[in-house]
N, C-alpha and C positions, 0 to 999 in steps of 0.2 A: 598713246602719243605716237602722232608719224614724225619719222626723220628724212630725210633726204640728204645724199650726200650733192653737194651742185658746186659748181666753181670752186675745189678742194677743202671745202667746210662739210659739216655737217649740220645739218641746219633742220631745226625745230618748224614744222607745218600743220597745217589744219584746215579741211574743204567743209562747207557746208551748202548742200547742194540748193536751189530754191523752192520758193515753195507755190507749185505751179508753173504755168509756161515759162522757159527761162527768156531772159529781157535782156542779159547780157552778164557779161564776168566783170567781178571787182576782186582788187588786192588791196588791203588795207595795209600799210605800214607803220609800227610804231615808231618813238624816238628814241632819243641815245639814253644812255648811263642804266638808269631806275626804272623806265619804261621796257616796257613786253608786249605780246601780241594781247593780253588779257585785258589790260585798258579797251580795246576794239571788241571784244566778247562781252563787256560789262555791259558796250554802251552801243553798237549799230552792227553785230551781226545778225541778229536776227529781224533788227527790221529790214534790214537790206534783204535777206534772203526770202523776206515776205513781199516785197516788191519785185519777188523774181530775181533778185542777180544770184548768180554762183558766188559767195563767196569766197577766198581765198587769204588766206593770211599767215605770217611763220615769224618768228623770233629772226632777227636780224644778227649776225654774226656777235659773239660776244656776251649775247643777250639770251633773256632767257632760258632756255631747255637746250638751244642751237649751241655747237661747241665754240670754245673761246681762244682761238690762235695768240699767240705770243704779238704777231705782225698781220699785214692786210687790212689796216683801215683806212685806207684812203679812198674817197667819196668815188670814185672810180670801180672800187674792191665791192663793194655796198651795191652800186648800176649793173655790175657783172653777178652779183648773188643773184639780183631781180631778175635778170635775161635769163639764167642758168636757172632758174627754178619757170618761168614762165614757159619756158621749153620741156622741162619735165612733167610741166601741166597739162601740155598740150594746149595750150590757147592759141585757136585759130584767128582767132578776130581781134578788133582796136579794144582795150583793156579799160576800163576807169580805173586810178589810181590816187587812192585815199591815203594821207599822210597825214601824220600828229607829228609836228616841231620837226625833227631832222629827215624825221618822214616823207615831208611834204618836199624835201631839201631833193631827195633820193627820186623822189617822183617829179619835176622838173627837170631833174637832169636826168633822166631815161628819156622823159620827151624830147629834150630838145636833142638828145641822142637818133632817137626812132620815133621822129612825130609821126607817122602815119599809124602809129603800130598802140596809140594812146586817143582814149573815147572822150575821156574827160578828166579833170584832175581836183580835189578838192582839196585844200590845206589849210589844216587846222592850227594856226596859231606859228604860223612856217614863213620860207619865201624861198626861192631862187636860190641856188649856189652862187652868192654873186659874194667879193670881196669884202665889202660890209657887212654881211650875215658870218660869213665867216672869221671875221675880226670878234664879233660877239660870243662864237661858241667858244674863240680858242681864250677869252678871257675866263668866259663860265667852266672852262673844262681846267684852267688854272686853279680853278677856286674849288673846285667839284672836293678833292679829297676831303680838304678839310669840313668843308661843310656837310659832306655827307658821313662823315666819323659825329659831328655834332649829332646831325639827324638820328643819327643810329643810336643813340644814347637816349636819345629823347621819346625814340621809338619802340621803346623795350617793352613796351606794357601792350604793343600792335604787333604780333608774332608777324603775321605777312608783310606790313611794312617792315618791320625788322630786317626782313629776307631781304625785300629788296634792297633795300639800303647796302647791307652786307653785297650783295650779287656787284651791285657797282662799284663799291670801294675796290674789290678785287677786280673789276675790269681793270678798272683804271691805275690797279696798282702789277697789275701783271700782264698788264699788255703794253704797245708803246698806240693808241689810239691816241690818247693827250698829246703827243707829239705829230703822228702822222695824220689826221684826221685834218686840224688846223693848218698845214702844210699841204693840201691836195691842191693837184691841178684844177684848175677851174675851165667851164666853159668859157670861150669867147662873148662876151655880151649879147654876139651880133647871133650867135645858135639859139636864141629865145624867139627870133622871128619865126622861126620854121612853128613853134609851136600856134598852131591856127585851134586846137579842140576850146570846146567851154571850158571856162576855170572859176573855182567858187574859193576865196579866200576870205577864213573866220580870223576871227582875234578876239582877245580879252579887250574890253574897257579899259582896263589898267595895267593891261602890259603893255613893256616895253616893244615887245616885235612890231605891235602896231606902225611905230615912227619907218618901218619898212616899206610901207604901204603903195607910197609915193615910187619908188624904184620898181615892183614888181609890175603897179600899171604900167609904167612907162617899158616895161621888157617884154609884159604879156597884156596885149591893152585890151584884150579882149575879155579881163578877169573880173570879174565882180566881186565886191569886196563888203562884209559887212562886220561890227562891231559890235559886239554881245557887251550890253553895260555891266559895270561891277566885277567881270571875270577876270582870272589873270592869267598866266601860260598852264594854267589846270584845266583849263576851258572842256577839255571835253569830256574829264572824269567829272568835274563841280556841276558840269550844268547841259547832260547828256539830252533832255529834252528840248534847247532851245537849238542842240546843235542839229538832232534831229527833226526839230521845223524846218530848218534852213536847209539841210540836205534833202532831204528827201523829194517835195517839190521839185528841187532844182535838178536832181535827177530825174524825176520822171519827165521833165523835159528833154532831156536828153537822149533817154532811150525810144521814145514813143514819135 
């Protein structure tokens, strides 16, 4: 297990170099609470790193193996881990940055932060730091205790679902995320223009984020968006092959 200390955390890492000529670097990001970098090992490290990219990926603050601060989570805290580790990487060139739900949140707003410095961006089941996605988490991150003390109850007989479950109840009950996270400053609308890279947006069939869809064309009109039937914001642990149809292609456009 590497750790990295970067932007006053300690933060959970892990390179997989590729396999053959390198094509380019990715960072994969997961999402909040129950989510880890392990979701993205389950399900597109190693094809990515068979298509040549350098992978990269680390537990987001809180999360994971990465240490868990009392304070620092405001979506800003989050863009400043990502700069402070891509520095420590040494990545010389424009990054693709892969994101699952808040993930994808974190990788939009580094771009619209440093567009020149982002290759591509794919999110999975995500959108934009925009006011209305953010209205969403800070309801779900209202409801987050309770339902994940249910979950956890329910989970006893799934020792690593267990873990997780446990892992986020204590975020969320010894940090102040729940508060600061929903309270971050946001980008201006108008900082989405700068982003000109490709943009590949997944969704479940039956989730909710989808209804977002209409807002991120209109901020990133350059993003293509498609709709996996039957899935819901599990999309990429339930149904890692379809998400891997749609990536992968659409990356090798990119880099080639």
């Amino acid at each position: 297990m590497s750790m990295v200390h970067a932007n006053g955390v300690d933060l959970h890492v892990e390179e997989v170099p590729p396999v053959g000529p390198r094509q380019g670097t990715v960072v994969l990001i997961h999402g909040m609470t129950s989510d880890s970098m392990a979701s993205w090992f389950l399900t597109m490290v190693h094809p990515l790193a068979e298509a040549g990219m350098r992978v990269l990926l680390y537990d987001l603050r809180g999360h994971g193996h990465s240490s868990r601060p009392p304070t620092g989570y405001r979506l800003d805290d989050f863009v400043d881990d990502l700069q402070a580790l891509l520095a420590h990487w040494a990545v010389d060139e424009p990054v693709h940055l892969f994101g699952n739900s808040f993930g994808g949140t974190i990788a939009f707003a580094y771009a619209a932060r440093h567009p020149s410095a982002v290759a591509g961006i794919v999110a999975i089941e995500s959108a934009p730091p925009t006011a209305a996605w953010f209205a969403r988490m800070a309801q779900r991150l209202s409801r987050a205790a309770e339902t994940l003390a249910d979950a956890e109850a329910v989970a006893t007989s799934r020792p690593l679902l267990a873990r997780r479950l446990r892992d986020a109840s204590a975020l969320l009950s010894s940090t102040d995320l729940g508060e600061e996270l929903p309270a971050s400053p946001l980008p201006h609308p108008s900082r989405f223009a700068a982003i000109t890279c490709p943009v590949l947006c997944l969704y479940g069939g039956d989730s909710v984020v989808k209804e977002l869809t209409a807002e991120t064309e209109r901020l990133v009109p350059q993003s293509k968006h498609v709709v996996v039937v039957g899935q819901k914001h599990t999309l990429l642990i339930k149904a890692p092959d379809q998400v891997r149809a749609e990536v992968l292609p659409w990356l090798a456009t990119c880099v080639h």
